[in-house]
C-alpha positions as CSV (number, residue, x, y, z in Angstrom):
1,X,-11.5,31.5,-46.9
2,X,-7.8,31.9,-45.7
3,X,-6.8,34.7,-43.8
4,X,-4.2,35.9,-45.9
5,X,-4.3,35.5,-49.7
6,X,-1.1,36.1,-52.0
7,X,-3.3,37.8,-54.8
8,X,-7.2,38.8,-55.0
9,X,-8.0,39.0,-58.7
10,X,-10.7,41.4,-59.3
11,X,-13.1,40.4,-61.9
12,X,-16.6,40.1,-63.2
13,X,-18.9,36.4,-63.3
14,X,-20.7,36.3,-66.7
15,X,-22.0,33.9,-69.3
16,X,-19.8,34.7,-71.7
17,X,-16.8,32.4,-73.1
18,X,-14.2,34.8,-73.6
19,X,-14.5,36.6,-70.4
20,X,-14.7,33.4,-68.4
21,X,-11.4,32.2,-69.8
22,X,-9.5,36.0,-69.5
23,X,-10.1,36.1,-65.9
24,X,-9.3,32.3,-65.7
25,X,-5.9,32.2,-67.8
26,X,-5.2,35.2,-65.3
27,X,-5.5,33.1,-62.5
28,X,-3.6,30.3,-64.0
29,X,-0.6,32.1,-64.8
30,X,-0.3,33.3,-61.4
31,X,-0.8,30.1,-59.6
32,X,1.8,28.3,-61.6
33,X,4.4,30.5,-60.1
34,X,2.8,29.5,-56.4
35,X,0.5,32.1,-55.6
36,X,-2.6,31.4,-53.4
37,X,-5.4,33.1,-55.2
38,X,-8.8,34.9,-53.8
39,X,-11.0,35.4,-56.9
40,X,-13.1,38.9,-55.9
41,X,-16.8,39.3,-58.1
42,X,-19.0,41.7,-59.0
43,X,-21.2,42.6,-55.9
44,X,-24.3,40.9,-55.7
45,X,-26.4,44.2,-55.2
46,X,-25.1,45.2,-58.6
47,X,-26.7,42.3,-60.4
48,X,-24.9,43.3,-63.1
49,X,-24.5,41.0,-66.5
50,X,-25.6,37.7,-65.3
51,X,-29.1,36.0,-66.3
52,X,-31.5,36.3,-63.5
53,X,-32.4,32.7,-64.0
54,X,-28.9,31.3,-63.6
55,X,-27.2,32.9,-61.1
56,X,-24.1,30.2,-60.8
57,X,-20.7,31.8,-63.1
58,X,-19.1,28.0,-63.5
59,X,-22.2,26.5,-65.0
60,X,-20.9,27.6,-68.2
61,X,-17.8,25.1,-67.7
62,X,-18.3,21.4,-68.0
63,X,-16.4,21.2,-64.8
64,X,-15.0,23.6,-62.3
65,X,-11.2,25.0,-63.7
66,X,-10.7,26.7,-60.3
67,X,-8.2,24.2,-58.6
68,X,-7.4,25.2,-54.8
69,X,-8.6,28.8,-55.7
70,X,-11.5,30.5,-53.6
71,X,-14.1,33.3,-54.4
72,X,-15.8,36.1,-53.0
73,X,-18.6,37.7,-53.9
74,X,-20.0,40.3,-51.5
75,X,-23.5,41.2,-51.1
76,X,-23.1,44.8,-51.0
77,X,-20.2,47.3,-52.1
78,X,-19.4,48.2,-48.9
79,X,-19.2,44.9,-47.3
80,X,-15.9,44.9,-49.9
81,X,-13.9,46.5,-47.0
82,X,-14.1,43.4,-44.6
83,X,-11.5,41.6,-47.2
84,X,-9.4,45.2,-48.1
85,X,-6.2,44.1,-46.0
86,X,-6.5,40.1,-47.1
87,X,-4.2,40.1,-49.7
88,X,-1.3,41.4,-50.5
89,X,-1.7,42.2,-53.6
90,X,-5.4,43.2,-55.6
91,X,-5.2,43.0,-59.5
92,X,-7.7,43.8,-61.7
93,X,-8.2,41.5,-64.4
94,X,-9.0,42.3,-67.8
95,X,-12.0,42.9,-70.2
96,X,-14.0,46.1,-70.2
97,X,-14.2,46.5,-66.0
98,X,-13.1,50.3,-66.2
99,X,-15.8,51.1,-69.2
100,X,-17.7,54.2,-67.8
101,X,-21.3,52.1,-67.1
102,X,-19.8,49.6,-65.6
103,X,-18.0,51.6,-63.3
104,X,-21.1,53.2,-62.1
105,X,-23.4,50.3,-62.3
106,X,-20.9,48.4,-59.5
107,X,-20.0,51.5,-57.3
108,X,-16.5,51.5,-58.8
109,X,-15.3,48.6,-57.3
110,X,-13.0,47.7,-59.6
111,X,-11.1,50.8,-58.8
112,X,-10.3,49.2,-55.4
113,X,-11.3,51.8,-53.6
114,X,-12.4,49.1,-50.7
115,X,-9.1,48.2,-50.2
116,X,-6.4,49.1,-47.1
117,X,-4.0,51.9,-47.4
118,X,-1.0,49.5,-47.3
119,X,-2.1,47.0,-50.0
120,X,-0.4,46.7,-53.4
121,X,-2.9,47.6,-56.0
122,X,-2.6,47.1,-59.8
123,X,-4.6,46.1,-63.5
124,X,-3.7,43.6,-65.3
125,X,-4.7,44.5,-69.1
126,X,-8.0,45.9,-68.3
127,X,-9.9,48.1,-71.0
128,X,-12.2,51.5,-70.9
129,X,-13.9,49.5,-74.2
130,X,-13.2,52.3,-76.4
131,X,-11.0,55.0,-76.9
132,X,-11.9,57.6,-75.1
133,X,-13.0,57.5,-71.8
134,X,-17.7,58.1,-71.7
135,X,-18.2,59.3,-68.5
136,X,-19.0,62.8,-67.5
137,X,-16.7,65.3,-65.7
138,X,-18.0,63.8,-62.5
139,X,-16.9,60.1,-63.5
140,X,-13.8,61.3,-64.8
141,X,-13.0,62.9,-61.5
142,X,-14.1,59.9,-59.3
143,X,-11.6,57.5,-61.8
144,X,-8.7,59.9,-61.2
145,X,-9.2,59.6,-57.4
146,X,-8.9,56.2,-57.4
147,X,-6.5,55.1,-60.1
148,X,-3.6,57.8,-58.1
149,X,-3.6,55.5,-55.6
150,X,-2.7,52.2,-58.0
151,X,1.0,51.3,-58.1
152,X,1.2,49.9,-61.4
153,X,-1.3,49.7,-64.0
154,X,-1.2,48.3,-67.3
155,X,-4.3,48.3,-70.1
156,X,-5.3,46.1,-72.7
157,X,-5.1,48.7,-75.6
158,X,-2.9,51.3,-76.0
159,X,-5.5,53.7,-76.1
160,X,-6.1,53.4,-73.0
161,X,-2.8,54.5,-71.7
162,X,-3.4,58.1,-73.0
163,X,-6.8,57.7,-71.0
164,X,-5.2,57.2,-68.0
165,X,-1.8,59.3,-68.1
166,X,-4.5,62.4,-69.4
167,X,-6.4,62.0,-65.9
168,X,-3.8,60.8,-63.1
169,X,-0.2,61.2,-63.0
170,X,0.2,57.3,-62.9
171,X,1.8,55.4,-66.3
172,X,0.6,52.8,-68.2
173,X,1.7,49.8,-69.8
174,X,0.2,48.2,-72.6
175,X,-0.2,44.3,-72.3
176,X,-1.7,41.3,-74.1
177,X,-4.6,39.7,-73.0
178,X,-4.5,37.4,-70.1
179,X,-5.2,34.6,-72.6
180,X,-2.2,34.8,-73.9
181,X,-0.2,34.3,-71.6
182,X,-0.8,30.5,-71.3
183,X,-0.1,28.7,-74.9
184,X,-1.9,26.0,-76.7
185,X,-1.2,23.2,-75.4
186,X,-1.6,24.3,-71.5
187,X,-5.0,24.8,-72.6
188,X,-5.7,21.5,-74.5
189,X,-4.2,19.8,-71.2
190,X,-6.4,21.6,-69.0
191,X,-9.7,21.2,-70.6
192,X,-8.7,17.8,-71.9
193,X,-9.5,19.1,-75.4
194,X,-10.6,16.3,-78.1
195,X,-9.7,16.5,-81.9
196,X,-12.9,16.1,-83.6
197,X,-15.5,17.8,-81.8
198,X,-17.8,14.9,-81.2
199,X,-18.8,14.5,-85.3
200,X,-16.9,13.4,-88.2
201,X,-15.4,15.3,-91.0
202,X,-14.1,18.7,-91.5
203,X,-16.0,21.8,-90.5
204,X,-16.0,25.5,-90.7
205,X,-16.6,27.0,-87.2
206,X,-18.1,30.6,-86.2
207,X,-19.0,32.4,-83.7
208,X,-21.3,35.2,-83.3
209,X,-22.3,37.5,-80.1
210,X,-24.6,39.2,-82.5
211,X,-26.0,37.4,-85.2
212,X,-27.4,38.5,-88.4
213,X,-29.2,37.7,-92.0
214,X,-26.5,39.1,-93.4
215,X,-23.8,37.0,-91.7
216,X,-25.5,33.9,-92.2
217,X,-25.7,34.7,-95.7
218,X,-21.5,35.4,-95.4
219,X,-21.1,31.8,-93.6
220,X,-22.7,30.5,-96.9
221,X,-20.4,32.0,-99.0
222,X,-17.9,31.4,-97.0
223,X,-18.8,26.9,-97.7
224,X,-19.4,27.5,-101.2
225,X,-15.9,29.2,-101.5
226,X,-13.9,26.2,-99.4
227,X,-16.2,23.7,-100.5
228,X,-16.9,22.3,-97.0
229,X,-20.5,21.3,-96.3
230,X,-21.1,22.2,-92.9
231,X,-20.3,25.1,-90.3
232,X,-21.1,24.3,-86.7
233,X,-22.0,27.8,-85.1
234,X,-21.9,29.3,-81.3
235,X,-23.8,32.2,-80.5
236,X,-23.5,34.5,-77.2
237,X,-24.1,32.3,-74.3
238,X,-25.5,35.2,-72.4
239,X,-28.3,35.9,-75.0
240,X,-31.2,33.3,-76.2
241,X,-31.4,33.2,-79.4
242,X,-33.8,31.9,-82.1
243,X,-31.7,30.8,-85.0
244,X,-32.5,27.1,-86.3
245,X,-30.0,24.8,-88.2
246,X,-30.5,25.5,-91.9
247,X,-30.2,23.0,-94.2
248,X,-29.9,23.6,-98.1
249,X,-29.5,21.2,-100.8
250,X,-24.9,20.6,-100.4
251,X,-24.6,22.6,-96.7
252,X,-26.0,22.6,-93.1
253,X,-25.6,25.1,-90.5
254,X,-25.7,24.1,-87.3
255,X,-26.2,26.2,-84.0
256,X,-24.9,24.8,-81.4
257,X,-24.7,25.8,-77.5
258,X,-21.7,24.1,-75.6
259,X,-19.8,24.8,-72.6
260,X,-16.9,26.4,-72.7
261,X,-14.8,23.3,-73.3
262,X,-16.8,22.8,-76.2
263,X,-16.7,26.4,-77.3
264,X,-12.9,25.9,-77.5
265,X,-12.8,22.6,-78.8
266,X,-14.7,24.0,-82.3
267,X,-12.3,26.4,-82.6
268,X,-9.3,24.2,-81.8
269,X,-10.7,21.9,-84.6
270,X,-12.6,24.2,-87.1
271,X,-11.1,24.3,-90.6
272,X,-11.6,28.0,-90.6
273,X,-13.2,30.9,-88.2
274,X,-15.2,33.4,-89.3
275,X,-16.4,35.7,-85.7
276,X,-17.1,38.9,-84.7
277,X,-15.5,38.3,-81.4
278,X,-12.3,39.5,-80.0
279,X,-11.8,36.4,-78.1
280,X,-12.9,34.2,-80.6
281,X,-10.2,36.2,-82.7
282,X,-7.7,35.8,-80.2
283,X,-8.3,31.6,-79.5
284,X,-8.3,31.5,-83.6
285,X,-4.8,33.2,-83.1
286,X,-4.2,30.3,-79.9
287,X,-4.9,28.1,-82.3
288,X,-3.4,28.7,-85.6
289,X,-6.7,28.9,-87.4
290,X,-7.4,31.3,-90.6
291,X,-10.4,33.2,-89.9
292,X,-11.9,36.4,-90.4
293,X,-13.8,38.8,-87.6
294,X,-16.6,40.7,-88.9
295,X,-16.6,44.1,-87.5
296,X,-17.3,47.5,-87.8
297,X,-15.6,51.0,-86.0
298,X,-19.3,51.8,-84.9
299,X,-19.9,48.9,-82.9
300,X,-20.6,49.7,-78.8
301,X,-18.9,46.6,-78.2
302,X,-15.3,48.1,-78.5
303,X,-13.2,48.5,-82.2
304,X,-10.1,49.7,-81.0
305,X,-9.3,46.1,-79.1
306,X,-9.6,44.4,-82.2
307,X,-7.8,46.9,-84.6
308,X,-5.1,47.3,-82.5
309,X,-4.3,43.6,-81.5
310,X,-4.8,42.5,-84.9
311,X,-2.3,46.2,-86.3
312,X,0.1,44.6,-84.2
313,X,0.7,41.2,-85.2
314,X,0.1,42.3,-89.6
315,X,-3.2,41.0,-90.0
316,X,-5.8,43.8,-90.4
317,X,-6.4,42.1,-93.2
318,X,-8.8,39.3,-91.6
319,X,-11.1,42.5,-90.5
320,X,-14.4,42.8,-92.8
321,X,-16.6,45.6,-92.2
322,X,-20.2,44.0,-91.4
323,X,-21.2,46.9,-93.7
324,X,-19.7,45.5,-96.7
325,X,-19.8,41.4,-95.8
326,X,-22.1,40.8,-98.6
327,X,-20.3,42.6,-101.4
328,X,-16.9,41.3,-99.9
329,X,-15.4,39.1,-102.5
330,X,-13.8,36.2,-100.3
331,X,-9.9,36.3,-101.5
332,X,-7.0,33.7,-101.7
333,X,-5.7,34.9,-98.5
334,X,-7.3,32.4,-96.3
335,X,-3.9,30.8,-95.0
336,X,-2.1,32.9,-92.4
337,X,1.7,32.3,-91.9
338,X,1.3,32.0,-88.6
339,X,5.3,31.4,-88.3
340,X,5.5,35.3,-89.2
341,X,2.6,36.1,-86.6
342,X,4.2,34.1,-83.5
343,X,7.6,35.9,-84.2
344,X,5.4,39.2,-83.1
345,X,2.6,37.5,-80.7
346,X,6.1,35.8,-78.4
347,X,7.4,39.2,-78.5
348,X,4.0,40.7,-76.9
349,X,3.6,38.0,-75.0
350,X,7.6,37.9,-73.4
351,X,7.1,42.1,-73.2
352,X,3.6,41.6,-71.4
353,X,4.8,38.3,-69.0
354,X,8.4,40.6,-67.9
355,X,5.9,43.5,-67.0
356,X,3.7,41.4,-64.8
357,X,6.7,39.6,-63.1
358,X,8.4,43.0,-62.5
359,X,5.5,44.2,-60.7
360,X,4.7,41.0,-58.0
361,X,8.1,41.7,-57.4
362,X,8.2,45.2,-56.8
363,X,5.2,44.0,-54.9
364,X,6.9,41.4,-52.8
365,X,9.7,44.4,-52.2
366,X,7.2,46.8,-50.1
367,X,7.0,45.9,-46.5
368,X,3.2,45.0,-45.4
369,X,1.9,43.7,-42.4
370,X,-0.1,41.0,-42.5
371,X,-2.2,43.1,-39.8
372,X,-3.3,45.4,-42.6
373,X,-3.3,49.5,-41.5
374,X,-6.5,51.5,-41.5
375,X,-8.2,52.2,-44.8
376,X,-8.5,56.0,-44.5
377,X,-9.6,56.4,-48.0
378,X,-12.2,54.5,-47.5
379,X,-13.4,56.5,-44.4
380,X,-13.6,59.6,-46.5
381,X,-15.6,57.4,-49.1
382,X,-18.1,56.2,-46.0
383,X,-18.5,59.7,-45.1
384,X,-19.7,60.4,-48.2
385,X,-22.3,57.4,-48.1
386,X,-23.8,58.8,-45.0
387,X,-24.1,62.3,-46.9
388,X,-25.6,60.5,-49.6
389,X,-27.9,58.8,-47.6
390,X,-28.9,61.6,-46.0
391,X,-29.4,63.6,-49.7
392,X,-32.1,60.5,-50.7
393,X,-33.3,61.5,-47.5
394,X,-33.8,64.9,-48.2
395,X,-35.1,64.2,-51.5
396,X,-38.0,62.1,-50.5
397,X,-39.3,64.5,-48.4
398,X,-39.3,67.1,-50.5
399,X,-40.7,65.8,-54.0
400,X,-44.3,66.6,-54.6
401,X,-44.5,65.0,-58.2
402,X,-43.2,61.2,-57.9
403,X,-44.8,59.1,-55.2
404,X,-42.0,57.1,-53.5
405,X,-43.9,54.2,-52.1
406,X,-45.8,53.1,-55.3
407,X,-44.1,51.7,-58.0
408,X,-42.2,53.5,-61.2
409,X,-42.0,52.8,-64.8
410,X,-38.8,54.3,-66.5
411,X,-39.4,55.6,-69.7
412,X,-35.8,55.1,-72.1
413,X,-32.5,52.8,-71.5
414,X,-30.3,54.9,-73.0
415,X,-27.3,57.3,-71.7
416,X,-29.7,59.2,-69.2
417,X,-30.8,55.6,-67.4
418,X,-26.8,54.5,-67.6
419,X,-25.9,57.6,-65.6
420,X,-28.7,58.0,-63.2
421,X,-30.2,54.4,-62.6
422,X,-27.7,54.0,-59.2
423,X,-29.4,56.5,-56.6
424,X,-32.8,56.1,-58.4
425,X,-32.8,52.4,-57.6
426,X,-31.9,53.3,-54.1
427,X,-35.2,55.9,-53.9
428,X,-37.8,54.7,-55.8
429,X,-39.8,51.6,-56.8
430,X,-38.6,50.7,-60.4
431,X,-40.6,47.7,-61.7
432,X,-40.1,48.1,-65.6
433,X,-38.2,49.6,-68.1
434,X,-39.4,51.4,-71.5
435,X,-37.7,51.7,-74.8
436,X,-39.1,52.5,-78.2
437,X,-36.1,50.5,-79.4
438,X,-37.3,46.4,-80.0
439,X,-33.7,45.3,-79.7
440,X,-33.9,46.5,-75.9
441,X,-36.8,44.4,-74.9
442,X,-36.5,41.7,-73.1
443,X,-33.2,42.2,-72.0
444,X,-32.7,42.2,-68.3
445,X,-30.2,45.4,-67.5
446,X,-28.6,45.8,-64.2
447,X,-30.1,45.6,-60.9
448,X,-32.4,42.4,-62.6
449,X,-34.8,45.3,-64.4
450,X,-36.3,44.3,-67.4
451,X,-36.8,46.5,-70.6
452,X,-40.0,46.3,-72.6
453,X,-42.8,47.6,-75.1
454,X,-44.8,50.5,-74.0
455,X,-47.6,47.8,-74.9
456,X,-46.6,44.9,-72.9
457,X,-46.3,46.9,-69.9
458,X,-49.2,48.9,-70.0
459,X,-51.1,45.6,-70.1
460,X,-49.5,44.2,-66.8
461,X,-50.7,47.6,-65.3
462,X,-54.1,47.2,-66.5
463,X,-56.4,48.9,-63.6
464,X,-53.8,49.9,-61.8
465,X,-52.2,53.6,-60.7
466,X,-48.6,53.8,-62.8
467,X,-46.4,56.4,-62.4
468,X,-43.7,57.2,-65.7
469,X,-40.4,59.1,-65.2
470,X,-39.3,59.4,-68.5
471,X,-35.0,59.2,-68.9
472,X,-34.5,61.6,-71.9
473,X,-33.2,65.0,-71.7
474,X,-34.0,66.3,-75.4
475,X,-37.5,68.6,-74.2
476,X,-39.2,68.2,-77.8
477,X,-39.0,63.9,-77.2
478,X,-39.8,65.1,-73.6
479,X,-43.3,66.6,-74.8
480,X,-43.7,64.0,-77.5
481,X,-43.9,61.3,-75.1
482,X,-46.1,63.3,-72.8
483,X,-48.4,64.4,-75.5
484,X,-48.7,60.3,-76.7
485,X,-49.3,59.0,-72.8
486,X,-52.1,61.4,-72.4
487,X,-53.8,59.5,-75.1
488,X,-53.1,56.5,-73.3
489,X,-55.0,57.0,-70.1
490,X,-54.4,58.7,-66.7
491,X,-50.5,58.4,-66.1
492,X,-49.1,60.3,-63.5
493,X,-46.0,61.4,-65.4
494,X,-42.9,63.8,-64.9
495,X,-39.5,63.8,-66.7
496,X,-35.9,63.6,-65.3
497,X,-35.1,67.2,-65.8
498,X,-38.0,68.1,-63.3
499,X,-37.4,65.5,-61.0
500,X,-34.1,67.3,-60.8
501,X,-35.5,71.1,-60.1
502,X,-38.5,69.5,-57.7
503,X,-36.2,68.0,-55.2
504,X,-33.2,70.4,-55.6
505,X,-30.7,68.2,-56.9
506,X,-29.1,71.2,-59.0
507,X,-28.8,74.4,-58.3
């Protein structure tokens, strides 16, 4: 590491393709106006996002895109304040790094709360995920404290401008996504980007974070309308999946699992797209690919991104409700006049650039030292880590019904385990994770805990003492679940709601 850094990019290391390449078009655009770069991840304690089993963020490229950049990835949060007065400026990059969970599950880090008094702090299109911002009165609070002391922001949708103007004097822009602001063909160059995706003949490409029956059955009527025999797929690289190639009498679909040079290369080459990805949407747009993105205003992984990207260059109409993709009747508006759409995307793109430029400049305007001043803020924030501390304290000398020292098994993943799994990680012994719901299991969720069956777990504790704390506030489910683990044997078990009133967290 240098001692002074132009830029630290705030960001988040994951295994999935889009994220990987907003974070890296970011840092991109700012080195080729000749700015020395400091790439700033997810605190390891956080553990949030990335498989347990492959710890390494670049193993999803081919080769390493970084070029003279470096990276910094601090064990804990609060080791964060040994690089607050490094650079001059701290962005945060884009994709969902202010959404309420992950804002808790990381200690608010990407609020830059670590960083020096003097520093210039600002977001580059980042996004709450949805339109209205989740967290409690308590989060809501904490965000307001910390985005008043940003000096420009700028969000990804415009949604989230009234989010933040509603909770901190500061103004918002709204920008396009960092992958837009590098074009086709600087992407081609850097990735070295082939024309035929390793096979012969024309294909239909998709990608799907979440794949179902009902899609594949869409992808198939989707060949039989263009009349092209095979779709080579891509499924979330951050998931393993159990799809096989399928193979009928005049079609094949293949699932494939590339890097992310590959990921881009299908699309780049694909005769059409069909998603449910925003990024996938937006590299289709990159690209000048028809497509269509499968999606729904109930999905959790954020509608208003999609709607409002796709409202602003005319085409809503390559959204299909998954509700609906079976009945959908496929139309003759698979060509896109993509003349029409860059007219709109260079505007966006010219708007968002001038913003960004405005800023380092504004930036570059502010006298710092390169001896940064004392963080004061983040005194008051260590003060209230020692209070903190000493409140965990407190509380496990005082609880009579949950034995600290042996191990606990959580009973439900849902809003209650979002907000509270921070300081009950820090107290207890958490080995497992319940959930009635099968499409939680085997998912590993922050701080590396995995969520199961009831079953499954109960037979690793065979013959042992297990103690359940069961994350659900609605009483009736409370008793429900109570009533059903009697049957099941002799489980010491209490719910959150009286861990609460035991060790005096309320009054």
């Amino acid at each position: 590491m240098k001692l002074m850094y132009d830029i630290g990019i705030i960001y988040r290391s994951n295994h999935n393709y889009g994220a990987n390449l907003t974070h890296l078009s970011l840092c991109q655009f700012l080195k080729d106006i000749s700015k020395t770069i400091l790439m700033i991840d997810v605190p390891i304690e956080s553990k949030l996002y990335l498989p347990a089993d492959d710890p390494d963020p670049m193993s999803l490229f081919e080769e390493n895109p970084y070029k003279n950049v470096d990276f910094y990835r601090a064990r804990y949060y609060w080791d964060l304040v040994k690089i607050g007065g490094i650079c001059n400026i701290y962005i945060v990059s884009s994709d969902q790094l202010w959404r309420s969970y992950f804002l808790k599950a990381t200690n608010y880090y990407s609020l830059l709360d670590w960083t020096d008094d003097d520093r210039f702090r600002m977001s580059y299109a980042t996004s709450f995920g949805v339109e209205c911002f989740e967290g409690t009165v308590e989060d809501t609070h904490e965000l307001s404290v910390r985005l008043s002391r940003f000096n420009s922001i700028s969000v990804r949708e415009s949604s989230g401008i009234g989010i933040v103007e509603s909770i901190c004097k500061n103004k918002a822009e709204w920008v396009a996504d960092p992958v837009f602001l590098l074009d086709r063909y600087q992407y081609i160059d850097m990735f070295a980007l082939h024309d035929n995706n390793g096979s012969n003949g024309v294909f239909i490409g998709a990608y799907f974070l979440d794949m179902t029956d009902d899609k594949i059955e869409f992808i198939k009527n989707i060949i039989k309308y263009l009349r092209i025999n095979r779709c080579e797929t891509i499924l979330d690289a951050m998931q393993n999946h159990e799809f096989n190639d399928i193979q009928g009498d005049d079609f094949a679909i293949n699932f494939i699992k590339p890097k992310v040079e590959g990921w881009l290369t299908m699309i780049k080459n694909c005769e059409f797209l069909v998603t449910d990805s925003f990024h996938g949407t937006c590299f289709a747009i990159i690209f000048r690919k028809p497509f269509y993105v499968v999606f729904s205003e109930s999905n959790s992984r954020g509608y208003a991104r999609i709607r409002e990207m796709l409202g602003r260059l005319g085409l809503t109409d390559r959204i299909i409700s998954d509700e609906v993709i079976l009945s959908y009747g496929i139309k003759e508006c698979m060509k896109i006049d993509y003349d029409s759409v860059e007219v709109k995307l260079s505007e966006f793109i010219k708007h968002s650039k001038k913003w960004l430029n405005r800023c380092l400049k504004k930036a570059e305007e502010i006298n710092m030292s390169a001896l940064s001043s004392r963080n004061c803020f983040q005194l008051k924030l260590l003060d209230e880590k020692i209070v903190y501390k000493d409140r965990l304290k407190s509380i496990k000398e005082n609880c009579t019904i949950i034995n600290f020292e042996k191990p606990v098994v959580l009973w439900g993943a849902g809003n209650c385990f979002r907000d509270n799994i921070k300081w009950l990680v820090d107290i207890m012994r958490i080995e497992y994770v319940v959930d009635i719901n099968p499409n939680k299991w085997s998912k590993n969720y922050i701080f590396g805990l995995i969520c199961d069956s009831w079953e499954n777990i109960k037979q690793n504790y065979m013959n042992q003492e297990m103690q359940v704390l069961i994350l659900i506030l609605d009483e009736k489910s409370v008793c429900e679940i109570k009533e059903f683990l009697a049957g099941e044997g002799d489980f010491s078990c209490a719910s959150y709601r009286e861990l609460v009133e035991n060790t005096l967290l309320v009054e």
